[in-house]
N, C-alpha and C positions, 0 to 999 in steps of 0.2 A: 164214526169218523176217527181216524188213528191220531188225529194232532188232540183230541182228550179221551185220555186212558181210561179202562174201568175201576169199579171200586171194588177192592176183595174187602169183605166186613170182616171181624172178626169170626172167630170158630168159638163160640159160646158154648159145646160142646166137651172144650177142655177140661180135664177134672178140676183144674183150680178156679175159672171159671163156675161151673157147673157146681160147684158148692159156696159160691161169693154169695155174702147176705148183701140183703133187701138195704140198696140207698136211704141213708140218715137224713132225716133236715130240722133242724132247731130254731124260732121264730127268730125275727132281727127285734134285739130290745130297742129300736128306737127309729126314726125315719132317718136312711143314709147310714146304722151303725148295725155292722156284722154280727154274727154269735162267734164265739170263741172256737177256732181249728172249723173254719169257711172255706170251703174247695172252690178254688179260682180255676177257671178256667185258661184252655191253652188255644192257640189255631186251629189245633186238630178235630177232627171227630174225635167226640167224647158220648160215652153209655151210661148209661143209669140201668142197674136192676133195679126191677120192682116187687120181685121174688117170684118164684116158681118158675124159674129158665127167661123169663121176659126181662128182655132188655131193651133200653128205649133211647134212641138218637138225641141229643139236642140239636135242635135246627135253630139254622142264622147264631151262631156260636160267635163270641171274638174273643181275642185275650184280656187276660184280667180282668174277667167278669164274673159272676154265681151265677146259679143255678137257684130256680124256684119252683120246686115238684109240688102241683096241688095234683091230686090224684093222678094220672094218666100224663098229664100234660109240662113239659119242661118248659121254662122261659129263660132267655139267658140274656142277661142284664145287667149293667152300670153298679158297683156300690152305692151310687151318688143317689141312684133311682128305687131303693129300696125301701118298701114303706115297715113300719112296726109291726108286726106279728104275719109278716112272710114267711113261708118253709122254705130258710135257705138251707141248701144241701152243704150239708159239713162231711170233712175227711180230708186227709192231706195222703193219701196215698192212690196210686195211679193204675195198679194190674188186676182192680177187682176184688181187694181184699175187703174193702169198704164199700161194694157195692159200686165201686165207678172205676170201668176203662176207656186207655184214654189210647186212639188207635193211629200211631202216627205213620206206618205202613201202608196204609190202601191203596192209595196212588202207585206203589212202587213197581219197577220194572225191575227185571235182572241185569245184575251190574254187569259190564265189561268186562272181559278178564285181564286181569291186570298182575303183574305182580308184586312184590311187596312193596317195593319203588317205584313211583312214575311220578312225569314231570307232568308241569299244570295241570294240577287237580283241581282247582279251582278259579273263576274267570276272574283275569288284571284284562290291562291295557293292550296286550299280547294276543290274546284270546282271539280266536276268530268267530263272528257271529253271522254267518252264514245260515247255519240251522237254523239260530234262533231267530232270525228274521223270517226265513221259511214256515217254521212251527208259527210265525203271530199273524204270518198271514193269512194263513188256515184257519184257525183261534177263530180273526174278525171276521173273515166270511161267512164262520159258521155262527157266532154271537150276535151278527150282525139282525138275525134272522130269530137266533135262538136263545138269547142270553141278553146281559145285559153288561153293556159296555161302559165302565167309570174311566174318567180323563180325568188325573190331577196334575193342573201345569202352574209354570211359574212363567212369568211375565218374559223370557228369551223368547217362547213361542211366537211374542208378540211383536219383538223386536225385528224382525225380518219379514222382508215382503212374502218370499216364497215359504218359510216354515206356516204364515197365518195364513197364506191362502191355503195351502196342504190341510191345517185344522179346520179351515172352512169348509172343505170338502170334506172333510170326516162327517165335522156334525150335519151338514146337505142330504150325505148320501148314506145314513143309517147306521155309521160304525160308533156314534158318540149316542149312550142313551142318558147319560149326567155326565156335569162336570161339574169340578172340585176346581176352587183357588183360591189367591185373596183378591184383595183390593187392587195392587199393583197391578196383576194380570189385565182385570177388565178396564182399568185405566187407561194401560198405554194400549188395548186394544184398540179402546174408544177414542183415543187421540190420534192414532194411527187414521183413525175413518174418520176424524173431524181435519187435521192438520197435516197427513202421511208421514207426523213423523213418531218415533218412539225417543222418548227422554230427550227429544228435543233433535235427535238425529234422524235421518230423511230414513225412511226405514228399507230403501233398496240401495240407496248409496251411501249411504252410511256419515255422509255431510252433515256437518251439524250447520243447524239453519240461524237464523238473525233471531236471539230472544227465545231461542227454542228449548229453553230450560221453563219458561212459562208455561207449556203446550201441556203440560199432562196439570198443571195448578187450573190451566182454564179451563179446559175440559171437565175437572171436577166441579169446579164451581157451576157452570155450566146445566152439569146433570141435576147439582143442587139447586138452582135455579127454575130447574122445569120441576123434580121431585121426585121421579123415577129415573131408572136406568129404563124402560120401555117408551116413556113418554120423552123422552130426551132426544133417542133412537128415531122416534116419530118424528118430530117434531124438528129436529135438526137436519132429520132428512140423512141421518148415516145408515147406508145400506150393505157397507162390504166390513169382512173382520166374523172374528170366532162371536163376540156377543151379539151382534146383530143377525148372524145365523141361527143362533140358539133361540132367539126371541121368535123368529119365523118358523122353524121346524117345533117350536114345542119343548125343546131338551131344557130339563131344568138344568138351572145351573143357583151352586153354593158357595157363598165369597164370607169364608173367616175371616176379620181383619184381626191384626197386631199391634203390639206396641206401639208399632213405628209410623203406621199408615197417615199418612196426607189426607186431608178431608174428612171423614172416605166417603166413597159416594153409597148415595142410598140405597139403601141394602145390603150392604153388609153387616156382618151379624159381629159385633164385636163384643159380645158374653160368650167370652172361652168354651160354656158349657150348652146353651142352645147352638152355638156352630158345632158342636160336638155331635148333637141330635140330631141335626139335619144332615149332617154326613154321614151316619149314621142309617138313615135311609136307604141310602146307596148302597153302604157297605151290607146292607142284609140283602139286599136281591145281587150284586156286583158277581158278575159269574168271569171277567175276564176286567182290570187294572191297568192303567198305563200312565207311570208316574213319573213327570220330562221334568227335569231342572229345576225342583223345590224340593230342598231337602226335609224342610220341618215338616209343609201339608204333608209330604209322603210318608214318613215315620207316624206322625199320627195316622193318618188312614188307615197305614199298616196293619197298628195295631187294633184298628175296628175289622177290619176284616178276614175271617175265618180260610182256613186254606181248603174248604171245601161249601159247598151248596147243593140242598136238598130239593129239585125241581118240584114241580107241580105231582108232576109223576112220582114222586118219591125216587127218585134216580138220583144217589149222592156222586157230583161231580167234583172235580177240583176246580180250585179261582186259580186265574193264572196270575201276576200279578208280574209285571215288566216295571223294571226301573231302570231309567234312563239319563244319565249326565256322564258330565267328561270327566268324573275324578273317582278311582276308586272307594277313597272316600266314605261320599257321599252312600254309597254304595253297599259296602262293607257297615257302617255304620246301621243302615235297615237291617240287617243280617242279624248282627248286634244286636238291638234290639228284641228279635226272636221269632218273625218273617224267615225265614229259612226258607221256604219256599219263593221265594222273589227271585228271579230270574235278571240280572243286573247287562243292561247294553251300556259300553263304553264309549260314546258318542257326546257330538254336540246337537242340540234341537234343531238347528235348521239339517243338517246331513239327515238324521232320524225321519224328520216329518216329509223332507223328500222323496226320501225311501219310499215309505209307505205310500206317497201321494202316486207316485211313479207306477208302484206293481199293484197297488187297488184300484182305479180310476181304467 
């Protein structure tokens, strides 16, 4: 399918290459503590020789993480997650001189030609996203079937009648295989399907109701009340919205909470570092990303996942990974970060999720 490119590997053939020694790795003296000059990991595909012309992929890669070569086999992992006398692969250089390249090429296409000035070179406000809505919905038809689709949203989704039902339709009809969010999200989903309204406002007319600043405090007591977010869902009889979709079709869904969260309701995981884990799940099989209107979930996620994926078939593809809010921003910031492959739409969630609701359905 031409909306995902192939992967050119490298040419290990090259002389500089083709004389790189055998990948180093030195035990970690302690559980969670590196060895001195520890090769972090980038997005990219990255190599390991292992000597004699063999060179070997890391699969399920993300940034700023090691490498642990026990014979033949890479693992790529967390500092956090490193126990005492691991072969963590050391070296701070990146073309092979040490045994590790790091190949941030494969994906590439031949540039446009251009000459040594051109205007928008890169996507603002300005930008027209014509293509890139064409390329995503290629993307989900074909992930839909053959990949694995992550959703991280932030609670606007929820705010509006027409952008939830459009998510409701995603997770229904196969385009959502996880989602990512916090507490907020599945809150005002769930209040939306107990009360119709979000933060208290009617969520098609946008009226704010009598006391409807309560609506997302009762709701959570509510679920606390019953004990789960599934037995709530049962039991209260809420059957429309993004989490009572995902309870019926199966799609897991992972709620970080924060600082800030209200209640929160049960289930969400608020140890910064097992929410870390279980998005983490995702981000290793996540072969296509769609990250609407949270800018922290999205910067974290980011950085769990690799800008490519190594199928069942050994076929290294690219992760697409769409970010989506109205402010460059938010935007530029993942960038920042060192996502460079993110693909940034400059929209608001209910316009987005109509989009898509509109040319998928």
């Amino acid at each position: 399918m031409s909306a995902i490119p192939a992967y050119t590997p490298p040419d290990f053939s090259r002389p500089d290459l083709a004389a790189a020694p055998a990948a180093r790795t030195e035990p970690a003296p302690a559980d969670g503590v590196l060895p001195q000059g520890f090769h972090a990991t980038s997005n990219h595909p990255e190599y390991l020789h292992l000597g004699d012309g063999d060179w070997l992929l890391a699969r399920e890669s993300r940034m700023d993480a090691v490498m642990i070569l026990r014979g033949r086999e890479v693992g790529v992992m967390e500092p956090r997650l490193v126990k005492r006398g691991d072969p963590v692969v050391v070296g701070r250089s990146e073309e092979g001189e040490e045994g590790i390249y790091v190949h941030p090429a494969g994906f590439s296409s031949p540039a446009a030609a251009t000459g040594k000035f051109a205007f928008r070179t890169r996507g603002t406000r300005e930008t027209p996203f014509s293509r890139s809505y064409d390329e995503l919905y290629a993307v989900l038809r074909h992930d839909r079937e053959r990949g694995h689709i992550v959703w991280v949203l932030g609670p606007a989704v929820a705010f509006d009648k027409d952008s939830r039902d459009a998510m409701q339709f995603m997770v229904e009809h196969g385009y959502c295989h996880a989602l990512l969010a916090g507490n907020a999200l599945a809150t005002h989903d769930l209040e939306a399907a107990r009360f119709r309204t979000g933060l208290g406002q009617d969520i098609y007319t946008q009226v704010l109701q009598p006391h409807g600043h309560y609506n997302h405090l009762d709701i959570i007591n509510e679920v606390r009340l019953h004990g789960s977010i599934p037995r709530a869902i049962r039991e209260l009889g809420l059957s429309d919205g993004i989490i009572p979709a995902c309870e019926r079709q199966g799609v897991p869904y992972v709620l970080a909470g924060s600082i800030r969260d209200d209640g929160p309701l049960p289930g969400v995981i608020s140890d910064a570092c097992l929410a870390q884990d279980a998005m983490r799940v995702h981000a290793r099989r996540a072969t296509t990303v769609i990250a609407l209107a949270t800018q922290l979930h999205t910067i974290a996620f980011g950085n769990m996942v690799p800008g490519y994926h190594v199928t069942a078939e050994d076929v290294v593809r690219p992760v697409f990974f769409y970010v989506v809010d109205m402010t460059e921003f938010s935007t530029d910031k993942l960038a920042n970060r060192g996502s460079l492959q993110a693909v940034a739409i400059l929209t608001n969630a209910q316009d987005f999720m109509v989009n898509l609701w509109h040319n998928l359905r």
